[in-house]
Each structure stands twice: as structure tokens, then as C-alpha cells.
C-alpha positions, 0 to 999 in steps of 0.5 A: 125088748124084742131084736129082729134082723131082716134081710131081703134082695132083689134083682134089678133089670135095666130099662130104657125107659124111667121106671120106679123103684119103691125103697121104704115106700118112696117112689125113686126114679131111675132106669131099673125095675125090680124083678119081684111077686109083689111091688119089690120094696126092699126096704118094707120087706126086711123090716117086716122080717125082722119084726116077724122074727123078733117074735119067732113068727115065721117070715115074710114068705109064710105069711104072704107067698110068692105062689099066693097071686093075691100078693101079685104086684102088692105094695109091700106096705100094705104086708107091713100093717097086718105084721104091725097089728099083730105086733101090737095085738101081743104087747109089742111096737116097733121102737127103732130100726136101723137099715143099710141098702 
């Protein structure tokens, strides 16, 4: 058994108008957006860092830079399946997790 902690923070920027902010891959409603390269999921980010670090396998930043304009306004979900493939590629999965936002 492997124990990973992730930790991740962006800034939110006041809107007038009902933008979305994705937290765990859901869409929630409300008068902020996320200052973010990709789509911002705080939620997806620090779970793939503590998966990556359970495993010493870098961090999100080394495997999907912010300077990288391919990961431009990606959703964060679509970072999570290769870091889960890997996992499992190595004998491992993803038991439990446990978050606070």
C-alpha cells in the first residue's frame, strides 16, 4: 500500500455573469471563474498529485506543463486517465481517497 497527498490552489476571479467551476469533474454554477492553464479542477488536480507522489513519479506539473499549450483549457479529467493507467501498468489502484476544499 502506497499513500499519496496532493494539494493544489487556484485563484477565483468574480464575474457578472453565472460561469462554471468544475470541482471533481462536476460542473457547479456561480458568479466565479477559475484563473487556470487547463480547465482549473482542484479537486482532479490534487488527486493526481497524490497518485503520482504515492509512487515518486513527479508531479502534475511534470507530466502536463502549464507552458505545454496542448493542455490549454484541457479538463483535468482527461490528466487523470493516463496517471490512472500508469498506476495500474505498475500493480497499483486507487483504493480510497479522502479530500477537503
Amino acid at each position: 500500500m502506497r499513500i499519496g497527498t496532493g494539494y493544489d490552489i487556484h485563484r477565483l476571479i468574480p464575474t457578472v455573469k453565472m460561469e462554471k467551476i468544475p470541482v471533481g469533474g462536476v460542473e457547479i454554477p456561480c458568479y466565479y471563474r477559475v484563473q487556470a492553464h487547463s480547465d482549473g479542477d482542484v479537486l482532479v488536480h490534487a488527486l493526481i498529485d497524490a497518485c503520482l507522489g504515492a509512487l515518486a513519479l513527479g508531479d502534475i506539473g511534470q507530466w502536463f506543463p502549464d507552458t505545454a499549450k496542448e493542455h490549454q483549457d484541457r479538463k483535468s479529467l482527461e490528466f487523470l486517465r493516463p496517471v490512472l493507467q500508469e498506476l495500474k501498468k505498475l500493480g497499483y489502484r486507487v483504493n480510497q481517497m479522502d479530500s477537503t476544499l
